[in-house]
C-alpha positions in Angstrom: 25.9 -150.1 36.2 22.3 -150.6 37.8 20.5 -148.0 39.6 17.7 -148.6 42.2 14.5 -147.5 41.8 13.1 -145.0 44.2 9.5 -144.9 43.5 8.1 -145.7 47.1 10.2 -142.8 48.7 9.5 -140.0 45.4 5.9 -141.1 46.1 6.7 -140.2 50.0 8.5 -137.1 49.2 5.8 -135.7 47.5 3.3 -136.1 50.3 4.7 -132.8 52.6 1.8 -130.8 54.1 1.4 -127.7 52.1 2.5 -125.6 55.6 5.9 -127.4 56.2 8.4 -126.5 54.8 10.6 -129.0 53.6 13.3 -128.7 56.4 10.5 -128.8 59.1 9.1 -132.0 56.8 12.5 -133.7 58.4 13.7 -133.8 54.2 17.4 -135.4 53.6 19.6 -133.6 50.9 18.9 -137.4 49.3 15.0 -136.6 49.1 15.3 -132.7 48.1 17.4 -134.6 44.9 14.6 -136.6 44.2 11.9 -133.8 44.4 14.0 -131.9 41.7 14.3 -135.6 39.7 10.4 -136.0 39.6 9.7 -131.7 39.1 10.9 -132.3 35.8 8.8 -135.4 34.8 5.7 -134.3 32.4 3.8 -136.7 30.8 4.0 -135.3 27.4 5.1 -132.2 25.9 6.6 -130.1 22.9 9.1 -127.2 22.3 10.7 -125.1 20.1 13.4 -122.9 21.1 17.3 -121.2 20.1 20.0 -122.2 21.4 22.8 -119.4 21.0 26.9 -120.5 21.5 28.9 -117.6 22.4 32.9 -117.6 23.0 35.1 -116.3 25.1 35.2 -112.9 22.4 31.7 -112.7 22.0 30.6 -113.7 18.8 27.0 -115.8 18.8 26.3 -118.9 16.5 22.4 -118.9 17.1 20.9 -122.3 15.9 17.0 -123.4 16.4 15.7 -126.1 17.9 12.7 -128.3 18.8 12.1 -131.0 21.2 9.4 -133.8 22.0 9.1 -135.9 25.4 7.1 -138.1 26.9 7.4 -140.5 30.2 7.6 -144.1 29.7 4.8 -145.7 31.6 7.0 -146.9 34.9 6.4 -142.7 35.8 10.1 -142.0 36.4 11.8 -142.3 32.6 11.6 -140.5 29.6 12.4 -140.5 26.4 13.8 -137.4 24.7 14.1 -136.4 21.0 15.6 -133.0 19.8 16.3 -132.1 16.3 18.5 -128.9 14.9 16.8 -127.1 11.6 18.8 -123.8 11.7 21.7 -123.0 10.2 22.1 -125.0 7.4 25.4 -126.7 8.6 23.8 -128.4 11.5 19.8 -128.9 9.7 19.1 -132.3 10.1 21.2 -132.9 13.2 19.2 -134.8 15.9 19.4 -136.9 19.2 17.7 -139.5 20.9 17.6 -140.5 24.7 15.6 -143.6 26.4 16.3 -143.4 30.0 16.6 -146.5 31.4 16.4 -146.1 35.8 17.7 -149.8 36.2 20.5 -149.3 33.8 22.6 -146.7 31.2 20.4 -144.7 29.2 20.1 -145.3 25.0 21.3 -142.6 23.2 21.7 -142.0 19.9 22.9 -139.1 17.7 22.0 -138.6 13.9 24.5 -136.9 11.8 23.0 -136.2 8.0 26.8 -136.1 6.7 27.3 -139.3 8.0 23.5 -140.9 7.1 23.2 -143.0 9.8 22.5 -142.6 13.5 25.5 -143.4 16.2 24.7 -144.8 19.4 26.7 -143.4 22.2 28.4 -145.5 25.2 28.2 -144.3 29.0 31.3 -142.6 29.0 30.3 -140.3 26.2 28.0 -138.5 28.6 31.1 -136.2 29.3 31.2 -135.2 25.7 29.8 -131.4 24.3 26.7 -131.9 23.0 26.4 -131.0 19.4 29.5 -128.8 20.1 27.9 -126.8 23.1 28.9 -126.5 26.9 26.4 -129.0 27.6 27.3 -132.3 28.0 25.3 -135.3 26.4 24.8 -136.4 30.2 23.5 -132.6 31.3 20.8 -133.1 29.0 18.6 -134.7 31.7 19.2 -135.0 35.4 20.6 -138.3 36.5 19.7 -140.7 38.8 19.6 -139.3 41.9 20.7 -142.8 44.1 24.3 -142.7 41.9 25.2 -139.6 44.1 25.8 -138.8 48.2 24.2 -135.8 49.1 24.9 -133.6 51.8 22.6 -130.4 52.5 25.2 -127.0 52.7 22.6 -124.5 53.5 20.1 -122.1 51.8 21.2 -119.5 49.8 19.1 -116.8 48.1 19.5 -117.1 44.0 18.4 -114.5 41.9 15.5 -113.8 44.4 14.4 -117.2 44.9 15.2 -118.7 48.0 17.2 -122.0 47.7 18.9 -124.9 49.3 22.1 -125.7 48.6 23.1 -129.5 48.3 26.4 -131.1 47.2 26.1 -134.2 45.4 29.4 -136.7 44.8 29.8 -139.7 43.0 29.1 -143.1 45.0 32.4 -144.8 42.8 35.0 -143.8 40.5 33.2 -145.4 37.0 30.0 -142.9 37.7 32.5 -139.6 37.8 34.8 -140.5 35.2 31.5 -141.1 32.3 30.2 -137.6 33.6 33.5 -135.7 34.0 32.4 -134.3 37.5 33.8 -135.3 40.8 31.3 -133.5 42.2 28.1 -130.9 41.6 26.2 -128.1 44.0 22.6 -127.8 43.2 20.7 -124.7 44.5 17.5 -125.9 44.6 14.2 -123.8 44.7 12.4 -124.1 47.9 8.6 -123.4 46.5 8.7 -126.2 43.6 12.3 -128.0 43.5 13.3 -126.6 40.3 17.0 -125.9 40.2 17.9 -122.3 39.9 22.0 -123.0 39.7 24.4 -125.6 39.2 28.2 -125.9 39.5 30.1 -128.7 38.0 33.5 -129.7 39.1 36.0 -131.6 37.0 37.9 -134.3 38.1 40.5 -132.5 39.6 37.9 -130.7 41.8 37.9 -127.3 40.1 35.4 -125.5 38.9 34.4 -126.5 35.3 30.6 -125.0 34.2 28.2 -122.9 36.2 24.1 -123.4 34.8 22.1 -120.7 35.3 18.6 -121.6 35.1 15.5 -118.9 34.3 12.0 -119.0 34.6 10.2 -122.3 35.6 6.5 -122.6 33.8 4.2 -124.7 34.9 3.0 -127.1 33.0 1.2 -129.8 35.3 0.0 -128.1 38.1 -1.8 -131.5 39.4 1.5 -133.1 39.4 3.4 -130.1 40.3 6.1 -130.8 37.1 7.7 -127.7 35.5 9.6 -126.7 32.3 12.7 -124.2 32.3 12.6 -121.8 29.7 16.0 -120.5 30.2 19.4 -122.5 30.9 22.7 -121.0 30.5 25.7 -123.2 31.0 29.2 -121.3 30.9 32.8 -123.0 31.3 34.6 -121.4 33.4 37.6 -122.8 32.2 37.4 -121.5 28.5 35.1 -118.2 28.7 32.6 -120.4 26.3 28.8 -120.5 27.0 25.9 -121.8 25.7 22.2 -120.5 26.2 19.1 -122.6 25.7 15.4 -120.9 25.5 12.1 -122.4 25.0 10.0 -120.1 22.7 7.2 -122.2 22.7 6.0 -125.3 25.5 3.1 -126.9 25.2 1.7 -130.3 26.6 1.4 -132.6 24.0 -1.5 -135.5 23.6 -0.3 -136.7 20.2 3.0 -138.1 20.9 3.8 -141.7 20.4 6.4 -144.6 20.8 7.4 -144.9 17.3 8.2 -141.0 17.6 11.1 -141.9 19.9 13.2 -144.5 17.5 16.4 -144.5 15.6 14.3 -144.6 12.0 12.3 -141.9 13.1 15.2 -139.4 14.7 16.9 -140.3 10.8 14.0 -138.3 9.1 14.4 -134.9 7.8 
């Protein structure tokens, strides 16, 4: 499936005056998409965080995690590496994401029972990542021209002001590899950051609800942000996962090699 790039109009997007708000800018739901798209886009950076699964009776499984990124040089994609080191059951574990915004990503998962890295196919992006209520395709955002969006309002979420958009699946093949017929995104209006999703399964009911915390800055010349908090819960099953950054930094010392199947195999 190709995607069209949308470089010209991000670029546009990002020129508001300061003043304007971004209804008064004369924004579509399509372009407040693309702001949250590129909000996310850091040049280079680190983490290392927990990520805590709780079920429907409240007992935790608390694993740690740490995570490198860095844009690929079009500005728009980026690859992504995350590897598990805590509890010993999942040490080792790690994944692997080239996003590709003419095409289907490249992702890979590394399993140290099975030795050898597995690629995944687009309709695996419905699947739990590493057993959590995140998909493998909620791991990033995806490309915003796949989806019609309609603006449904403003809402205020968690004291942050917010628009509301709807976003639905151009054709069939795009909703059946995520699992959503459709998703509302409440969007910040001071930098673009999400502040709450809701996913929708193919029968249209509601599936997860993301709950997403504080937003650090990280490029304030670029205006691109980190979350530190995510919380996805299925509303279907009383599960949830939570995801916290303890540590974000931008990072100089990344490179290409760092983002390959030999290198996501190491311990």
């Amino acid at each position: 499936m190709k995607r069209r790039t949308f470089l010209g109009a991000g670029a546009a997007a990002l020129a508001i005056p300061p003043k304007l708000s971004f209804a008064e800018a004369g924004l579509s739901a399509h372009d407040m998409m693309k702001r949250n798209f590129l909000a996310s886009k850091i040049k280079a950076f680190r983490t290392v965080g927990r990520m805590t699964l709780v079920n429907s009776r409240g007992e935790i499984r608390a694993r740690k995690t740490s995570t490198i990124s860095m844009l690929q040089p079009n500005g728009v994609d980026s690859k992504l590496l995350v590897k598990f080191s805590y509890p010993p059951d999942i040490n080792g574990t790690a994944f692997l994401q080239i996003q590709h915004i003419a095409g289907d990503d490249d992702q890979w998962i590394y399993l140290p029972a099975l030795g050898r890295s597995r690629r995944l196919v687009a309709n695996n992006k419905k699947d739990s990542f590493v057993g959590s209520d995140f998909s493998y395709g909620d791991v990033s955002l995806p490309n915003v021209d796949l989806y019609d969006h309609r603006l449904l309002g403003s809402e205020l979420i968690d004291k942050r002001d917010s628009y509301k958009v709807e976003s639905v699946p151009k054709n069939k093949q795009t909703a059946l590899d995520s699992g959503y017929s459709r998703k509302i995104t409440w969007l910040n209006k001071q930098n673009f950051v999400e502040t709450r999703v809701e996913y929708y399964d193919l029968s249209n009911r509601l599936l997860k609800t993301q709950k997403i915390g504080e937003a650090r800055l990280l490029e304030p010349d670029r205006g691109r942000y980190v979350a530190l908090h995510r919380e996805m819960a299925n509303q279907q099953t009383g599960h949830r996962t939570l995801i916290d950054f303890d540590q974000v930094s931008l990072a100089s010392d990344l490179r290409d090699d760092m983002f390959t199947t030999r290198f996501l195999e190491r311990g």
